[in-house]
N, C-alpha and C positions, 0 to 999 in steps of 0.2 A: 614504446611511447605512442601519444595517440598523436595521429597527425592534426591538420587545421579543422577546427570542429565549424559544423555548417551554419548559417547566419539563422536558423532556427534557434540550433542548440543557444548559442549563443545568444539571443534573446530572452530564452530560457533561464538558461543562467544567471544573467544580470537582474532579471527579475526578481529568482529566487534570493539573490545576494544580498540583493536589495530590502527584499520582508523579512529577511533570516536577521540583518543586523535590528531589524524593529521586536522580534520576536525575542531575541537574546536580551536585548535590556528590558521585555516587559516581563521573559522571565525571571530576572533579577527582582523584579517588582510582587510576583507573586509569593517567590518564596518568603518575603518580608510579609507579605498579608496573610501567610496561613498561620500565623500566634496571632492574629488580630482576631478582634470579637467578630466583624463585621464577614470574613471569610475572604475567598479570593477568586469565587464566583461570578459576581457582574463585573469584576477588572479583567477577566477572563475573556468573558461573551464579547466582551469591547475591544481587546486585543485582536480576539478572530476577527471583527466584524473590520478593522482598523488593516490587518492583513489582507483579508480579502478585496478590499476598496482598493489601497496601493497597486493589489498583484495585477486588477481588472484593468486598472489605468494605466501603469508598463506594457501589458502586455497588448494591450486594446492601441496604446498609441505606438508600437511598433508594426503590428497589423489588424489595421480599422478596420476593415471589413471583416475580419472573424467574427465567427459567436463563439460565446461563452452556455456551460453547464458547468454549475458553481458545487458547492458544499452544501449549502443552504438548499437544494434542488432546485435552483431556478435557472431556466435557458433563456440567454438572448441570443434573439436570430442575428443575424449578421448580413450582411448586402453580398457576401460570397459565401452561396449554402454548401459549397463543397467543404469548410474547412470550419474548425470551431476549435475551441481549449476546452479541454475539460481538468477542471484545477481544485485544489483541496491547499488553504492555507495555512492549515495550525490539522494535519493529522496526526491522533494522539492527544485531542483536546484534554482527557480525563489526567493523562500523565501530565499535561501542561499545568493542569489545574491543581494537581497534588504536587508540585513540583519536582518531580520526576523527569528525570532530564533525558528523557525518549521522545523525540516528537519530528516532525519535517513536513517540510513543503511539495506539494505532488501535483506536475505540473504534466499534462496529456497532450500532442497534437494529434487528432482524429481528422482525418481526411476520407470523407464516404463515412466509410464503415468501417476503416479500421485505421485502429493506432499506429503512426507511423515515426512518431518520437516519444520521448517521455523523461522527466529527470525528476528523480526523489534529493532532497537536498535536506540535509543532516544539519543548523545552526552550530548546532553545541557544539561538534565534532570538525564542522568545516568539510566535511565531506559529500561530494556533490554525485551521482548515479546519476548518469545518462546512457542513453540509445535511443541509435535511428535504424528502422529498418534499412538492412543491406551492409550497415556499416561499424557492427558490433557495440559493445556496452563496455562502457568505462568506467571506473571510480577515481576521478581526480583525472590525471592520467595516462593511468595505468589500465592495461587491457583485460577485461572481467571474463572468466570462465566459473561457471557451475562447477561443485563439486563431482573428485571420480570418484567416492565414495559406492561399491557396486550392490550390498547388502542391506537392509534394514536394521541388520541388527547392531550395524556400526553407525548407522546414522542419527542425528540430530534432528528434529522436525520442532517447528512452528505451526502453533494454529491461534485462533480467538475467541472466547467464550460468546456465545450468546447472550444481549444485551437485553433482549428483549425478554420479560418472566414466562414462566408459564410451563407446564408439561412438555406441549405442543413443539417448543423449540427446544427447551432444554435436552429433552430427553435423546434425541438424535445424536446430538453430540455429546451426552453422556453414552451413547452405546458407540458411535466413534473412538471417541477418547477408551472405553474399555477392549475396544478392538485392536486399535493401536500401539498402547500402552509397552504391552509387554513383546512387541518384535522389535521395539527402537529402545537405544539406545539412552535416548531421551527427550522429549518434547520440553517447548521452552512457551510464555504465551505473554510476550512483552508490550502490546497495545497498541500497533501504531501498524496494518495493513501494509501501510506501500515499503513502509522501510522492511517489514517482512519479506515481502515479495524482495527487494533491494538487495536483503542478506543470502537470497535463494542463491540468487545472480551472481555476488562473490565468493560461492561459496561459504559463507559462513554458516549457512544453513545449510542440509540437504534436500529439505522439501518443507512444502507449506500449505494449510490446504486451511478456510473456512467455509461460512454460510454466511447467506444474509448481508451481506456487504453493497456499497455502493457503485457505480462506474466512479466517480471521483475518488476513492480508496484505491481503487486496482490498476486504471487505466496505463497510466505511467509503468506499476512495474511490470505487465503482460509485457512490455517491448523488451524492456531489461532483461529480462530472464529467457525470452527467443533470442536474443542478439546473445548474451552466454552461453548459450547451449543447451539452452533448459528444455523443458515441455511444461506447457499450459492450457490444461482445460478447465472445464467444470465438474464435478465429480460422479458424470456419466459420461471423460472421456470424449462430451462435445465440445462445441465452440462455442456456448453463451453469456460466458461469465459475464462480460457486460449488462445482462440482460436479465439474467438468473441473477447475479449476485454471488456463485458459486463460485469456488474458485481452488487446483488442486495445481503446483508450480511444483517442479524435483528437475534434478538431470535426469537423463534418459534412461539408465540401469534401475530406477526405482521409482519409474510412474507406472508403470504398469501391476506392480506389486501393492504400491498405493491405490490408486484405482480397487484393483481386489480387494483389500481390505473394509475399504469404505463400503463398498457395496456388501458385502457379506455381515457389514454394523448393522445395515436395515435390515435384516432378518433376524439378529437377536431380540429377544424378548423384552417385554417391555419393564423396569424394575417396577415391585408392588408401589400403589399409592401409595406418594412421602408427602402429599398436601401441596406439590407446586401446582 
């Protein structure tokens, strides 16, 4: 069992509790709008916009002098530049929006340069992911280890489509995806980053790897899945994911076999012109 969780977490938490009961009944709300003519669109954009307002004001008045980097991409400086949130209040907006019941709240402490808390928190589920550097990763609490899963070809994997159109992106991760494909087991691609990264850390997954992503997508779960026993780079194996947007999460017996994979996608071929 996890012992007393630190006055971080715990702000954390209460926070998330907090947006989670706002998000749960505005998902109730959606589901009812999508047979409506009008859609379920702008009660959407309202709902983020209505989470992320609440999240800034808990967490802004439990520590004032933080800054904030938001969802929206916007940073506020804070009167103490060592420490900021870096937070995401409805990740999985698409699922939210389709009513799809995958989505959570992704909550970062960055101190310097690196993440040194993080908690994904599940509404629908009531399930909360945290970790602090030094002090391991929990779900609820109970104490979170990575999958020992040691082979690819028994393992499970996670990734995320490219959102953005065009050859340019697609095509990468279609020659991933065909690299991949056929040494696992099975890939799953259910829309919501952080609770990906989340599933790495309990195991539920065995690895997880996108492109193109944000630091408020990932921030949170880089901590979770080092505090389980993971490894997390970027998918050259360095340190930038924050910064890259890169991002390749497994336990230990199958990053380095991931890693290889990815990299040997950029040398296949390109498929003939299909008009993306």
């Amino acid at each position: 069992m996890a012992g007393p969780r630190s006055p971080i977490l715990n702000v954390m938490s209460g926070a998330a509790k907090r947006v989670g009961r706002l998000l749960v009944r505005d998902f109730g709300e959606v589901e009812k709008l999508q047979v409506s003519i009008k859609g379920p669109a702008d009660f959407v954009s309202s709902a983020d916009r209505k989470a992320d307002q609440v999240l800034r004001e808990l967490l802004g008045k439990a520590r004032p002098g933080w800054g904030f980097l938001t969802e929206e991409g916007v940073e506020v400086k804070g009167s103490d530049a060592d420490n900021r949130w870096i937070i995401d209040p409805l990740d999985g907006t698409t699922n939210f929006l389709h009513g799809l019941p995958h989505f959570c709240i992704s909550i970062a402490h960055q101190r310097g340069t690196e993440i040194v808390a993080g908690l994904v928190y599940d509404p629908l589920r009531d399930e909360s992911f945290v970790a602090e550097k030094g002090a391991g990763a929990y779900l609820n609490d109970q104490r979170l280890r990575v999958s020992a899963r040691r082979t690819l070809a028994e393992s499970v994997l996670a990734t995320g489509i490219p959102t953005i159109r065009g050859a340019e992106t697609i095509m990468p991760f279609m020659k991933q995806l065909a690299m991949v494909t056929g040494k696992v087991s099975a890939i799953r691609r259910f829309g919501s980053a952080a609770l990906d990264l989340a599933y790495v850390a309990a195991g539920r997954y065995d690895g997880y790897w996108e492109t193109d992503l944000k630091s408020w997508d990932i921030a949170a779960g880089l901590v979770l899945v080092r505090e389980a026993g993971g490894f997390v780079t970027d998918l050259d194996g360095a340190g930038t994911m924050l910064d890259s947007g890169n991002v390749l999460a497994t336990n230990p017996d199958l990053h380095r076999p991931m890693l290889d994979l990815l990299k040997r996608a950029k040398k296949l071929p390109d498929w003939p012109e299909t008009g993306l």
